[in-house]
Every structure is written in structure tokens, then in C-alpha cells.
C-alpha positions as CSV (number, residue, x, y, z in Angstrom):
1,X,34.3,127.0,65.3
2,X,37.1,126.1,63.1
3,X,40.1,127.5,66.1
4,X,39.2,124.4,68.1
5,X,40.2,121.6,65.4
6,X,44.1,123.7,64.8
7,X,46.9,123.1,66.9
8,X,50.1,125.0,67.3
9,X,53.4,124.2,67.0
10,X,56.1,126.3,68.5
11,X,59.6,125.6,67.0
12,X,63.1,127.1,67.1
13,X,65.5,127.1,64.0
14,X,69.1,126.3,65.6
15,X,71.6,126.3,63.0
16,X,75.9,126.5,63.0
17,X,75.9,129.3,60.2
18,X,75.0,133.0,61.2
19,X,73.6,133.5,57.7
20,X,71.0,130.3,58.0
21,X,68.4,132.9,60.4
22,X,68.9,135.9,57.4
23,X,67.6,133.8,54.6
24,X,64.3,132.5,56.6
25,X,61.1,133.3,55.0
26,X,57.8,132.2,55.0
27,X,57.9,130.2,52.0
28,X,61.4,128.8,52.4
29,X,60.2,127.0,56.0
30,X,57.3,125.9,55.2
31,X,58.4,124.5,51.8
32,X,61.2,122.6,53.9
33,X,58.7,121.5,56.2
34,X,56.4,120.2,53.2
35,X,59.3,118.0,51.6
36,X,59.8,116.5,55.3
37,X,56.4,115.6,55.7
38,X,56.3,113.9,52.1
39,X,59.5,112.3,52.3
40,X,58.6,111.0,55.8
41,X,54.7,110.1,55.4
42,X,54.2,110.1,51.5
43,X,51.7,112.0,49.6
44,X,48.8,110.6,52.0
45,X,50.8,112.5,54.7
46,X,51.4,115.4,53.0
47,X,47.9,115.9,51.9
48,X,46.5,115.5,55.5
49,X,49.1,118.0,56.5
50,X,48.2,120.2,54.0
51,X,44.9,121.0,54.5
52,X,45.5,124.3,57.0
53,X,49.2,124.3,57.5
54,X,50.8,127.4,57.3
55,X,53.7,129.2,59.1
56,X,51.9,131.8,61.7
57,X,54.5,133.5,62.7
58,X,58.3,133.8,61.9
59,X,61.0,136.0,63.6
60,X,64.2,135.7,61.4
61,X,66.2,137.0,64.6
62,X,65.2,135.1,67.5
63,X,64.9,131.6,65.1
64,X,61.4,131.5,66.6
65,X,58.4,129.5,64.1
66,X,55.1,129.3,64.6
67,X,53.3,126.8,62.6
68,X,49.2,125.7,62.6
69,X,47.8,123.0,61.4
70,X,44.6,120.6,61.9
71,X,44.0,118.5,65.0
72,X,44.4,115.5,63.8
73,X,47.5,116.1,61.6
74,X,49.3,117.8,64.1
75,X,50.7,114.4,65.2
76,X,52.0,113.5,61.1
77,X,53.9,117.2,61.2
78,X,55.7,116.8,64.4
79,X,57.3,113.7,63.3
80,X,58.3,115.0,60.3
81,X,59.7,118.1,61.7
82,X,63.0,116.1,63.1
83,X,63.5,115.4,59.2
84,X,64.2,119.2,58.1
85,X,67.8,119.2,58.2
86,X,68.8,122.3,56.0
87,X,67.2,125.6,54.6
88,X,67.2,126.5,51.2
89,X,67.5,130.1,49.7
90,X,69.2,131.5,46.1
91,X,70.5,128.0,45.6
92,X,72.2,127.8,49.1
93,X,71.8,125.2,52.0
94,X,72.2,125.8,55.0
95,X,72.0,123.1,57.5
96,X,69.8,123.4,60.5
97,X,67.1,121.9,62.5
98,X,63.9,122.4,64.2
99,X,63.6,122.6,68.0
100,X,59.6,121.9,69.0
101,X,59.3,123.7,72.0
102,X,55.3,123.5,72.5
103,X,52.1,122.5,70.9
104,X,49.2,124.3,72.3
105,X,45.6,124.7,70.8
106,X,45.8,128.5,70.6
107,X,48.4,131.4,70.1
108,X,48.1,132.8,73.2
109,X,49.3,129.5,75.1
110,X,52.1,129.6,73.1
111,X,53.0,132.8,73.8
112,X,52.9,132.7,77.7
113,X,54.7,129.0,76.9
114,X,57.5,131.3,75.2
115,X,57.4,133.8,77.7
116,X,58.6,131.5,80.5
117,X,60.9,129.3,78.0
118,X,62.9,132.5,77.5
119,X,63.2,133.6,81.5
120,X,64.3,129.8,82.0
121,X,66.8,130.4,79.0
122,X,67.8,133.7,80.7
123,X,68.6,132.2,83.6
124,X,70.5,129.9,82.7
125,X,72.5,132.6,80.7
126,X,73.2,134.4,83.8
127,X,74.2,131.4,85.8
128,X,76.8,130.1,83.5
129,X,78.4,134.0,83.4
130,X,81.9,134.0,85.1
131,X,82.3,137.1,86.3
132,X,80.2,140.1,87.6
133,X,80.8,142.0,84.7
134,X,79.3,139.6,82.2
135,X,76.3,139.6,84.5
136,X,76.2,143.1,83.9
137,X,76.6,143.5,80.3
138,X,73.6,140.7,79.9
139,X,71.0,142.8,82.6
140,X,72.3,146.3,80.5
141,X,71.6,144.4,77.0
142,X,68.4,143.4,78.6
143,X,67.0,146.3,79.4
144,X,68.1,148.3,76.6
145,X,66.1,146.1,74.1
146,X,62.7,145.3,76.4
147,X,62.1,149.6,76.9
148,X,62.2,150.1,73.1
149,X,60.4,147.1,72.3
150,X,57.4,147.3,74.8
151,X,56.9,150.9,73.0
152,X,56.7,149.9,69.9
153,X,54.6,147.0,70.8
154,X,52.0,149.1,72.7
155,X,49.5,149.8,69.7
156,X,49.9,146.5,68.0
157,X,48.7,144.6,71.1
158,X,45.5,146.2,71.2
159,X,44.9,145.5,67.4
160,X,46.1,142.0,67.9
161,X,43.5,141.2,70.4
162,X,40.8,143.0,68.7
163,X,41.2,140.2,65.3
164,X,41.7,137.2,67.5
């Protein structure tokens, strides 16, 4: 089965400049991500790289990137990936880097990886707050955004599951 030779890489885009997360797309990462690989490991690299890259799964507003690629290239991309220092988009740069969070073999470990990376990130939000009231505002923010998301999720889990 061709799942068992594809690893994936779970990355965050952390950038300076607001506007760097609005002009992520598909193409523009995993075009940045291709020049990296070449410029770091030549065309042998890059064509090893190649073969089944491709960005999974992007979410322009959390800076979260999913990327697969083979087995054995997965150790060529993540050495490259400290090498993408801006995005491109409409003739604009906008400086940035990639964060690898987790490699994992399948989508689902990465997901219950990202799952507790954000409760530990969450944490530590709450503990650095000064005052009860900031505590507050972060729980109320919180809750506002899980209720309306978990609804909206509900029939696209049940699809997702059903093509994996």
C-alpha cells in the first residue's frame, strides 16, 4: 500500500507581517519549499523530493501546513525546510519561516500531535495572563469559537473518515 512509504510533516508559518498568513496558498508554499530543497540539495534533491510532495493541508489563519512526501525523502525536505525564509505573492516578499512541529506516518497522528501542541500552547497563554480578566477574555474567546466550529465540523468528519 502506497500510505506506508509517505511521511508527514506538520509545520507552522511564523512570520512578523500580519499580511504574510493572507497571501498563503497552495502553490505559493510549496513553490517556496521547492526552491529550498534545490537550493539546499540540487536538482538530485529536488527530484527525490519531488516525487509525492504536496501540501496536504493549509489553514491561512492558524499558519498551520501540512506537507507529504515519500519515506525516504522525508529526511532531504526537513532540512531544507529551515531554508524558506520569505513567501512570495503579486510580486511581494514576505519574510517568514517554517516551524516543524511533527513528522508522523499518517494524518491522523498528526492531528492528535496538533491537538495536544495547541492545549500546551493554551496553557501557556493562560499562565503568562496578568490579571483575571485576561484569563477571562481568553476562556470566553475560547468558547465562542470551539461551539461554532465543532457544528460546522460535524458532517465533514464523517466524510473525512469514510475517504481515508
Amino acid at each position: 500500500h502506497a500510505a506506508l512509504f509517505r511521511r508527514y510533516v506538520l509545520c507552522e508559518v511564523v512570520s512578523e507581517d500580519q499580511r504574510c498568513r493572507q497571501c498563503i496558498e497552495d502553490r505559493t508554499l510549496g513553490l517556496a519549499v521547492r526552491d529550498a530543497i534545490a537550493r539546499v540539495h540540487g536538482d538530485y534533491g529536488l527530484a527525490c523530493c519531488s516525487i509525492s510532495f504536496t501540501v496536504k493541508y493549509l489553514n491561512a489563519y492558524t499558519g498551520t501546513v501540512l506537507l507529504r512526501c515519500r519515506k525516504d525523502s522525508y529526511r532531504l525536505l526537513c532540512s531544507a525546510l529551515p531554508f524558506v525564509r520569505y513567501l512570495e505573492s503579486r510580486a511581494q516578499r514576505y519574510p517568514c519561516f517554517l516551524n516543524t512541529l511533527h513528522v508522523g506516518g499518517t494524518i491522523r497522528t498528526c492531528q492528535k500531535f496538533l491537538i495536544q501542541y495547541n492545549r500546551t500552547q493554551l496553557l501557556r497563554l493562560l499562565q503568562n495572563c496578568t490579571n483575571e480578566e485576561e484569563r477571562q477574555c481568553i476562556q470566553k474567546s475560547l468558547l465562542s469559537c470551539s461551539l461554532t466550529e465543532e457544528q460546522s465540523q460535524s458532517g465533514d468528519e464523517e466524510e473525512d473518515d469514510g475517504t481515508e
